[in-house]
C-alpha positions in Angstrom: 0.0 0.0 0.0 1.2 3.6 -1.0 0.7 6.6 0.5 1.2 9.8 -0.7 1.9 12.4 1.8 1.0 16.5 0.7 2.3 19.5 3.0 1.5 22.8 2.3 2.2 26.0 3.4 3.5 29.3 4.2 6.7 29.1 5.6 9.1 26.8 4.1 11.4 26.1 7.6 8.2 24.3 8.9 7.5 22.8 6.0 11.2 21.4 5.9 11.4 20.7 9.8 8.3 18.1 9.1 9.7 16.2 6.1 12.4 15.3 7.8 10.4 14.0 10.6 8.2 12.1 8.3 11.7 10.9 6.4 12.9 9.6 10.1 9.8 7.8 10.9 9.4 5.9 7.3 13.2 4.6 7.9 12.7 4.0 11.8 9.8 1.9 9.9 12.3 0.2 7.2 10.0 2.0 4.2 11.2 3.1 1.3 10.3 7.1 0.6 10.6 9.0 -2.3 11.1 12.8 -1.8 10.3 15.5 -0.7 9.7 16.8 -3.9 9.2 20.3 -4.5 6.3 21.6 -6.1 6.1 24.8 -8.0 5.8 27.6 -5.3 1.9 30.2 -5.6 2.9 33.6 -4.9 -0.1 35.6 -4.5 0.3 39.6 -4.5 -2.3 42.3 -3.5 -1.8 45.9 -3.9 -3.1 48.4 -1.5 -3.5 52.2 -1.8 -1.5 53.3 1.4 -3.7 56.7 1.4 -7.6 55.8 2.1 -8.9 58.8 0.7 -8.2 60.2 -2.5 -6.6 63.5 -1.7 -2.3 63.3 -1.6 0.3 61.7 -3.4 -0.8 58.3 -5.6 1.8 55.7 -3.6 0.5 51.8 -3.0 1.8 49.1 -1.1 2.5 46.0 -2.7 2.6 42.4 -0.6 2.9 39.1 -1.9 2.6 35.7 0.6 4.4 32.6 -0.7 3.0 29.2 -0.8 5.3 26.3 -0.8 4.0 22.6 -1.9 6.1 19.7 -0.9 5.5 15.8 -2.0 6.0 13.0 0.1 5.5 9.0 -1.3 5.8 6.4 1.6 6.2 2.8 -0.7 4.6 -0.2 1.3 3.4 1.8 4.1 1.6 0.0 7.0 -1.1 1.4 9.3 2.0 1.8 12.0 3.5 4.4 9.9 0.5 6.2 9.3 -0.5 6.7 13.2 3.2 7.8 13.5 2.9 10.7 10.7 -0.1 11.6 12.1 0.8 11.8 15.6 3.4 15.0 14.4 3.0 18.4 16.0 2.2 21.0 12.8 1.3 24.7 13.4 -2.2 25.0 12.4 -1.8 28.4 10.7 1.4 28.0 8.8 1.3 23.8 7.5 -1.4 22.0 5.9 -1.1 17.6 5.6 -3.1 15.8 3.1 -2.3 12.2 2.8 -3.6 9.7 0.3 -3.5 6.2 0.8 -3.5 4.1 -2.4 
């Protein structure tokens, strides 16, 4: 059985601190893992007036948030495995997990 393991979010550190506790749990667990793999990174950008009414100078402020996409494929995963990963501490605001079980 294959799993495939999706983590996104905002800030790549946490992002990169749970791979590799994912990676350290599928080899405690003898199973072979492919990745992390990279996905292409969304950068969404919003520009914002920084005067609210129209009288003054025409200046805006421009801010972008990144959103980082990693890939994770546990190859004959057990249900042992699985409780582990999910067990894992993960900020709620900054890391989402989606896992697939094939």
């Amino acid at each position: 059985m294959d799993s495939e393991i999706k983590l996104v979010g905002t800030s790549y550190k946490d992002l990169d601190a749970i791979t590799t506790q994912i990676k350290m749990i599928a080899q405690s667990i003898n199973t072979k893992v492919s990745g992390p793999i990279p996905l292409p990174t969304r950068t969404l950008s919003q520009t914002v007036r920084k005067t609210m009414c129209s009288d003054g100078s025409h200046t805006f402020e421009r801010w972008e948030m990144r959103v980082h996409k990693r890939l994770i494929i546990l190859h004959g995963v057990n249900d042992q495995a699985l409780t582990q990963v999910m067990r894992i501490k993960v900020p709620p605001d900054t890391v989402q997990i989606k896992i697939n079980i094939k």
